[in-house]
C-alpha positions as CSV (number, residue, x, y, z in Angstrom):
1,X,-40.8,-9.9,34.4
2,X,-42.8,-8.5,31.9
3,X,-46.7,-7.8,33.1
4,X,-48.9,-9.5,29.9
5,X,-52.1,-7.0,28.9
6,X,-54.6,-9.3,30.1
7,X,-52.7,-8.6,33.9
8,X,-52.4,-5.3,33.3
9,X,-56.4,-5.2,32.0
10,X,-57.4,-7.8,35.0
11,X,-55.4,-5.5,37.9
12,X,-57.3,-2.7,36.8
13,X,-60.7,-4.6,36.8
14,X,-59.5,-4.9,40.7
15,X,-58.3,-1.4,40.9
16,X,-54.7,-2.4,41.7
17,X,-52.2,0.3,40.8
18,X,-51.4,-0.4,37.4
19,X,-47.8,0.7,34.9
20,X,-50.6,2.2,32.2
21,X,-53.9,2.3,31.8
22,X,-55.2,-0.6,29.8
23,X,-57.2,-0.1,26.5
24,X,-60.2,-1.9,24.6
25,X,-63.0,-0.5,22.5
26,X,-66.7,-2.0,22.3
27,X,-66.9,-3.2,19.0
28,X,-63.4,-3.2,18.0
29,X,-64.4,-6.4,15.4
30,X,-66.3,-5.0,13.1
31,X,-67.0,-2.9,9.7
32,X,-64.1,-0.1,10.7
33,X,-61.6,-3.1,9.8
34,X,-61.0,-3.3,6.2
35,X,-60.2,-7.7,7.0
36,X,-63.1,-7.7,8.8
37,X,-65.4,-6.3,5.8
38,X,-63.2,-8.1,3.5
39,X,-64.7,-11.5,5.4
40,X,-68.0,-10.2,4.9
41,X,-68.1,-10.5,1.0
42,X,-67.8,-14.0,1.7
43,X,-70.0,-14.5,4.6
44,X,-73.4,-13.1,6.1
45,X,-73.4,-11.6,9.5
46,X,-75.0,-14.1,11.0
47,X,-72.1,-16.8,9.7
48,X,-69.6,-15.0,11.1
49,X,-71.5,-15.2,14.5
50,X,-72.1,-19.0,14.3
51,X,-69.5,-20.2,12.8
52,X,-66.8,-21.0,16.1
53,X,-64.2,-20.5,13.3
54,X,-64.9,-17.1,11.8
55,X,-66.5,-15.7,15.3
56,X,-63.0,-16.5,16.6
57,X,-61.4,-14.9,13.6
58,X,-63.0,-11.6,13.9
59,X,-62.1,-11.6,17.7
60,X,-59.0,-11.6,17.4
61,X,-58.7,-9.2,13.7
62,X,-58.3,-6.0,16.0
63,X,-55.8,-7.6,18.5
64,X,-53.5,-8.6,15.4
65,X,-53.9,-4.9,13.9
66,X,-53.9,-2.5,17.6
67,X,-52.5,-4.9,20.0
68,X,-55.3,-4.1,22.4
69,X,-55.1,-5.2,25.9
70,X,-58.4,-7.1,25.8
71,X,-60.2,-8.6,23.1
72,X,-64.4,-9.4,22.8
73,X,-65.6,-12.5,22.0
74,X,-67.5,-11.6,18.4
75,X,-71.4,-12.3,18.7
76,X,-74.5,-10.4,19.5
77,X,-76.8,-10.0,22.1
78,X,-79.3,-11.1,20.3
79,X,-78.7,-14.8,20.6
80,X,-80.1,-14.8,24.0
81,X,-83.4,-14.3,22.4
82,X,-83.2,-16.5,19.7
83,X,-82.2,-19.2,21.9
84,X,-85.1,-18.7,23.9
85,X,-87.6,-19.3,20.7
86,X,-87.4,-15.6,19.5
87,X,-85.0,-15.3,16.3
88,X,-83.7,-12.3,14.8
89,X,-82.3,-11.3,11.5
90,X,-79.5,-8.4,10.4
91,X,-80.3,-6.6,7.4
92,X,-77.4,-4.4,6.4
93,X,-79.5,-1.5,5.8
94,X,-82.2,-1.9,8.5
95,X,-80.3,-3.3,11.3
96,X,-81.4,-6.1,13.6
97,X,-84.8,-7.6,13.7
98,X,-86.5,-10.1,16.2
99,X,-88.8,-12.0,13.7
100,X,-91.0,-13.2,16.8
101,X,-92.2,-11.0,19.7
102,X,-93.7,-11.5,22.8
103,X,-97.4,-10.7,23.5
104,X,-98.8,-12.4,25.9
105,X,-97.7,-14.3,29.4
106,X,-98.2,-17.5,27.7
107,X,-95.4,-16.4,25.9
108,X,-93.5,-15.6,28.6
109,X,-94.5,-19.2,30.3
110,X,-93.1,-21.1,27.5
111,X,-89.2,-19.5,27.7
112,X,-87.0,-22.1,29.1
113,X,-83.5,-20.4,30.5
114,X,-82.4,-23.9,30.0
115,X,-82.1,-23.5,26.7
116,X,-79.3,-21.5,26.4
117,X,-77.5,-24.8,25.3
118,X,-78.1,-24.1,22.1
119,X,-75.4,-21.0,22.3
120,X,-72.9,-23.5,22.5
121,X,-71.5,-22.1,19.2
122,X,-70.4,-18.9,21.3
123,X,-68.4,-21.6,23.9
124,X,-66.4,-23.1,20.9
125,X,-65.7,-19.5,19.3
126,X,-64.0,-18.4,22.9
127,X,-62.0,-21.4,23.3
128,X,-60.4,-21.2,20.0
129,X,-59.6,-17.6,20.3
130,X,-58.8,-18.4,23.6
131,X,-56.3,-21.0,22.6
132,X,-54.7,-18.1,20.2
133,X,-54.7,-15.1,23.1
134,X,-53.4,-17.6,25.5
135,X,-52.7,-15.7,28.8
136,X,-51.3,-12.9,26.9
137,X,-54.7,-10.4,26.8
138,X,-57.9,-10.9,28.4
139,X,-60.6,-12.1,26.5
140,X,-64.1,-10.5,27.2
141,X,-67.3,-12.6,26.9
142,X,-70.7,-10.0,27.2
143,X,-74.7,-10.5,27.3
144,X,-77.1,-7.6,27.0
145,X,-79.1,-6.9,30.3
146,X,-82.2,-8.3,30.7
147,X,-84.0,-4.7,30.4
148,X,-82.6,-4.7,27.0
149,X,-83.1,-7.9,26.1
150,X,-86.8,-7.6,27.2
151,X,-87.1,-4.2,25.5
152,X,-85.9,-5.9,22.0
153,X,-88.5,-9.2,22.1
154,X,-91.5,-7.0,22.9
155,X,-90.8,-4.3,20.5
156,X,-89.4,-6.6,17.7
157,X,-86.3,-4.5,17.5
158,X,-85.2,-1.0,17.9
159,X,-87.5,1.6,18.5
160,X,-87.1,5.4,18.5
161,X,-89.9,5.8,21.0
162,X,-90.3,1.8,22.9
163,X,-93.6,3.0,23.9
164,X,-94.9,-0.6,23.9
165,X,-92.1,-1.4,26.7
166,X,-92.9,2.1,28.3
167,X,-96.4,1.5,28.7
168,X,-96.0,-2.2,29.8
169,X,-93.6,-1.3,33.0
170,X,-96.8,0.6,34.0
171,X,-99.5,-1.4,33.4
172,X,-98.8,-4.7,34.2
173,X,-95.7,-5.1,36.6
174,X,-96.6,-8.7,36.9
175,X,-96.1,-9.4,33.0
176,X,-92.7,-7.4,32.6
177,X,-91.5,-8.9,36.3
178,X,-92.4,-12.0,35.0
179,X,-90.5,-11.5,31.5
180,X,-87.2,-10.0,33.6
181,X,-87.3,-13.2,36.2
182,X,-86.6,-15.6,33.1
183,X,-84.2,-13.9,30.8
184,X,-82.0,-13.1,34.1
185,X,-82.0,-17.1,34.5
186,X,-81.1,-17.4,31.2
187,X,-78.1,-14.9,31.4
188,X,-77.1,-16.5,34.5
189,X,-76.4,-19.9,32.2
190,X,-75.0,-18.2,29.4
191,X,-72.7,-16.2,31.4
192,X,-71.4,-19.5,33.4
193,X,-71.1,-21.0,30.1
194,X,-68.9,-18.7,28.4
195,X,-66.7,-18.4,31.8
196,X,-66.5,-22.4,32.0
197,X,-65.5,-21.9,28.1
198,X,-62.6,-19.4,29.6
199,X,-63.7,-15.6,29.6
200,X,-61.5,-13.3,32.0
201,X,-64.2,-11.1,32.4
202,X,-67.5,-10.4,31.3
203,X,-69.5,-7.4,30.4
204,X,-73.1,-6.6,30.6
205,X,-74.4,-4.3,27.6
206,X,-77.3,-2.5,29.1
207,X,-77.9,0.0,26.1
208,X,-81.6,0.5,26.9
209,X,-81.3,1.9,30.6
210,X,-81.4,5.4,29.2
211,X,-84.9,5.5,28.6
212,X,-86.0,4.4,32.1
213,X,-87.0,7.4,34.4
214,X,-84.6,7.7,36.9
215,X,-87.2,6.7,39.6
216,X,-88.2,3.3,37.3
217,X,-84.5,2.7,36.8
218,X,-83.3,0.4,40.0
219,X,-86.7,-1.5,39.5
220,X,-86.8,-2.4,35.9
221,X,-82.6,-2.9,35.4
222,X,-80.4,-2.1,38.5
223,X,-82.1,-4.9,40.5
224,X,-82.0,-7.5,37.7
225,X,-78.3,-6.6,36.6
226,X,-78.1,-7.4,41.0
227,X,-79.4,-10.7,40.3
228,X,-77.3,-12.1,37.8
229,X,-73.9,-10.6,39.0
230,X,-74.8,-12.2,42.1
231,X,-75.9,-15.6,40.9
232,X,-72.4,-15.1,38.8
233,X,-69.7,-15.3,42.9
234,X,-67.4,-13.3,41.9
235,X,-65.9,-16.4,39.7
236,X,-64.6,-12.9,36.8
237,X,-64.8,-9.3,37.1
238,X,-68.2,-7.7,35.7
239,X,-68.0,-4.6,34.2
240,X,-71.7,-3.2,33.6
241,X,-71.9,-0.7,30.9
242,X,-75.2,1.4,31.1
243,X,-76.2,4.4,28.6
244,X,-77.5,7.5,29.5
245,X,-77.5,6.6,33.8
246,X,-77.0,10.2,34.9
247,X,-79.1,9.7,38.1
248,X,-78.9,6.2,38.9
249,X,-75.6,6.1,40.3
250,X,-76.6,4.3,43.9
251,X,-78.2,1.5,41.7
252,X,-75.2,0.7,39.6
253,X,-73.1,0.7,42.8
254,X,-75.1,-1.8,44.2
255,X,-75.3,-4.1,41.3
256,X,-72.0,-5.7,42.9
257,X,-70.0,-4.9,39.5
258,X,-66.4,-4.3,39.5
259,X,-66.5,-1.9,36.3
260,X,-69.2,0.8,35.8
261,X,-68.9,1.9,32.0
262,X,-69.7,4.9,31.5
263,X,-70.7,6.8,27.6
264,X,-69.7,9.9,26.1
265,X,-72.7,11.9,27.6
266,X,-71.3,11.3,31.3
267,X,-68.5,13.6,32.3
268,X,-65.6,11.2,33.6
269,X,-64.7,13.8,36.5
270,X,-68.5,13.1,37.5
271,X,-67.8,9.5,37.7
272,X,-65.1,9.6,39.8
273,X,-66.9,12.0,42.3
274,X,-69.8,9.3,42.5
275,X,-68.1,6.0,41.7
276,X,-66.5,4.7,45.5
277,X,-62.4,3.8,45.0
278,X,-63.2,0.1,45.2
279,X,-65.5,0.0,41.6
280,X,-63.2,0.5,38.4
281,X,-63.9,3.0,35.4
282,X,-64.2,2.3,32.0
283,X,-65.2,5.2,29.4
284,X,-65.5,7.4,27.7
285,X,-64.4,9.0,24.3
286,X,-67.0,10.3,22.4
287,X,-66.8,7.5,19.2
288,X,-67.5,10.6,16.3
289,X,-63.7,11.5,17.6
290,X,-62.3,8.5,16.0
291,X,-63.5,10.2,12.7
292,X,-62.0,13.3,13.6
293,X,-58.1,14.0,12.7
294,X,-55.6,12.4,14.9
295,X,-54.3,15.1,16.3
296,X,-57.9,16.3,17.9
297,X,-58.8,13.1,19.4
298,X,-55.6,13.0,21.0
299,X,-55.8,15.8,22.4
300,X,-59.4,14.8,24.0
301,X,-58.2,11.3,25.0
302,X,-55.0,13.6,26.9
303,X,-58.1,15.3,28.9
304,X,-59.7,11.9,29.5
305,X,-56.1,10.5,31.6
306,X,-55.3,13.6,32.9
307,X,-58.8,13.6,34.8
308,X,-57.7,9.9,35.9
309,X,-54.5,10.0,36.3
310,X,-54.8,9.8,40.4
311,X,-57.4,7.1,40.5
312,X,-56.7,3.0,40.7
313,X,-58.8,1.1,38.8
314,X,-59.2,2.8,35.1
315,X,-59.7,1.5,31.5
316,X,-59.9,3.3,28.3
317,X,-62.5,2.5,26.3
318,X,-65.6,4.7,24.2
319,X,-68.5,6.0,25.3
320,X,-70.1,3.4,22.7
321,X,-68.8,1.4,19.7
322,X,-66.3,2.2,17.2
323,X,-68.1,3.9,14.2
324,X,-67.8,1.9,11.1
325,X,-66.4,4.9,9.3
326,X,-63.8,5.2,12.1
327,X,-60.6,6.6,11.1
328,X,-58.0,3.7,11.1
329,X,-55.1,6.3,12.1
330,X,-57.1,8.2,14.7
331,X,-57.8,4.9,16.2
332,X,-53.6,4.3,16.3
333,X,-53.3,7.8,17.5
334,X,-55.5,7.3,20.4
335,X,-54.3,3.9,21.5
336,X,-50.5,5.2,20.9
337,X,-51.6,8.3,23.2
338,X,-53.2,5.6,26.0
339,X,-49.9,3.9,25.9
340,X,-47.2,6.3,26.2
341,X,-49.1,8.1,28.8
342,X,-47.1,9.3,32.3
């Protein structure tokens, strides 16, 4: 009998010996697909993630097109925020925007993690894309990790610097530990919401754990990213994908994940030195190769499963997202390359 992609994507999430290595990118759905942008002279960015019909849609445009072993539920990770009283906007040009920071503990005091019930928009999107994968490829749900999160509704945003965050883990552990403690309650509840709503798996986005110092890292995400797994018993796989960890290998081992994704920056021969045999390895073409030719990012994907080829447990994704000027038949070439590797 056949083995589906969402076994062949789940076995490796258990680092089961596997017929070929499974393949997903992080934002697969998106402005690279010419359907996806095609939807988008119709609709807002912000309809397409609140609308259960067109979220759904966009999940699946990249399965239809690649036949990818694992598909993302289409959101943000923003809506965590907004559901706790702190919206946000997307501006094409400028990006995302949290409209309302936080500034003081009252602020803090008011955020009720129950309120993640108002993301029940994200539950109905996954059951009717759901309902099209059937059991045929995983389905992905994803949060962003409470560092991040907390990073984003103090700053308002993005920041090139997040000195306001920096200085705060500093001078008042009290006030950030206090911020942490209720978003990672909130992320709990979303997380059990969208596996009641029938993710296979779930993946925790924690892009801001670069710009921790090492020594800060454990404290401020490692521990947190602990908590919710934990609070999560083992009812999916977790795959934790952290940017820029370099040192803080020990504290992404012991977040109880059963995926460490790793970026670009990280060489994967490095993480297969640190990572033990029992934690799975996602990662980690550089995403400017999918603008490249072909030809040289098949080559470099070649390098990535050669490096792997010995090891259980291995999924190939990028070091981040797809680019939106991504090459549509580089992106071929290096799933074609995944898939016909021996």
């Amino acid at each position: 009998m056949k083995i589906t992609s969402r076994e062949l994507f789940l076995n490796a999430c258990s680092c089961k010996k596997t017929v070929r290595v499974p393949i997903w990118f992080m934002r697969q759905a998106g402005r690279c697909l010419p359907e996806y942008r095609k939807l988008r002279k119709k609709y807002s960015f912000m309809d397409l993630v609140k609308s259960p019909e067109l979220a759904a849609e966009v999940t699946l445009q990249p399965v239809k097109r690649f036949g990818f072993d694992a598909a993302i539920i289409f959101s943000d990770i923003l809506v965590i925020p907004e559901a706790l009283g702190f919206p946000y906007k997307f501006d094409d040009r400028k990006g995302m925007k949290i409209t309302r920071q936080i500034h003081s503990l009252k602020d803090i005091e008011r955020i009720d993690p129950n309120s993640v019930e108002k993301i029940e928009y994200v539950a109905s999107a996954i059951k009717l894309a759901k309902n099209e994968l059937k059991d045929n490829t995983a389905l992905l749900g994803f949060c962003g990790s409470p560092w991040t999160l907390a990073c984003y509704m103090l700053e308002g945003g993005g920041s090139n610097d997040f000195f306001t965050t920096r200085r705060i883990i500093r001078d008042d552990k009290k006030f950030i530990d206090k911020l942490l403690s209720k978003i990672s309650a909130a992320l709990v509840r979303f997380l059990n919401l969208q596996i009641s709503a029938g993710v296979d798996a779930v993946q925790i986005f924690d892009s801001l754990g670069g710009i921790l110092p090492p020594h800060c890292f454990d404290e401020m995400s490692g521990r947190w990213m602990r908590r919710v797994i934990h609070s999560l018993k083992k009812k999916v796989p977790v795959i934790v994908f952290s940017r820029g960890i370099h040192d803080n290998w020990n504290s992404l081992i012991n977040t109880e994940a059963n995926v460490i994704g790793i970026d670009w920056n990280i060489s994967i021969d490095s993480a297969r030195q640190m990572l033990p045999s029992s934690i799975a390895i996602q990662g980690n073409l550089d995403p400017a190769l999918l603008l490249a030719s072909p030809q040289k990012a098949r080559e470099e994907t070649k390098k990535i499963l050669s490096s792997m080829k010995e090891r259980n447990g291995f999924i190939f994704n990028l070091g981040h997202g797809v680019p939106p000027s991504a090459r549509l038949d580089t992106m071929e070439s290096v799933i074609d390359t995944v898939r016909s590797f021996k």
